[in-house]
C-alpha positions, 0 to 999 in steps of 0.5 A: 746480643744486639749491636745497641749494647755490646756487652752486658755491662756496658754501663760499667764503661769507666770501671771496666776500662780502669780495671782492665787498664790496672790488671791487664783482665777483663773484669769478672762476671760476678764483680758488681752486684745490684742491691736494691733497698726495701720498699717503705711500707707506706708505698703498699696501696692500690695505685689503681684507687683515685682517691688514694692517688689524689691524698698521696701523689696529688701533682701525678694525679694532676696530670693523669686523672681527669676531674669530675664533670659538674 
């Protein structure tokens, strides 16, 4: 494991060390749990089509696709 995170939950900082400062114990592996919500369906187009990048995503698509040339 790398010197930049010296543990895997490291970003749990404050957790950790309220937990270890109440019992005394390192906190489990299985305490925290990731659970991510369902995509809206809506979001299940082709990002690579400009045209549908433009109608839904027109501030991103500003930055990213060049205009046609007249």
């Amino acid at each position: 494991m790398s010197d930049a995170f010296p543990h895997p939950l490291w970003s749990l900082g404050v957790a950790w060390d309220a937990y270890q400062a109440a019992t005394g114990e390192q906190l489990p592996p299985e305490a925290f749990t990731i659970r991510y919500p369902q995509l809206d369906p809506d979001w299940e187009f082709d990002f690579d089509d400009e045209a549908q990048m433009c109608r839904r995503l027109p501030r991103l698509t500003d930055l990213y696709y060049q205009p046609a040339e007249a």
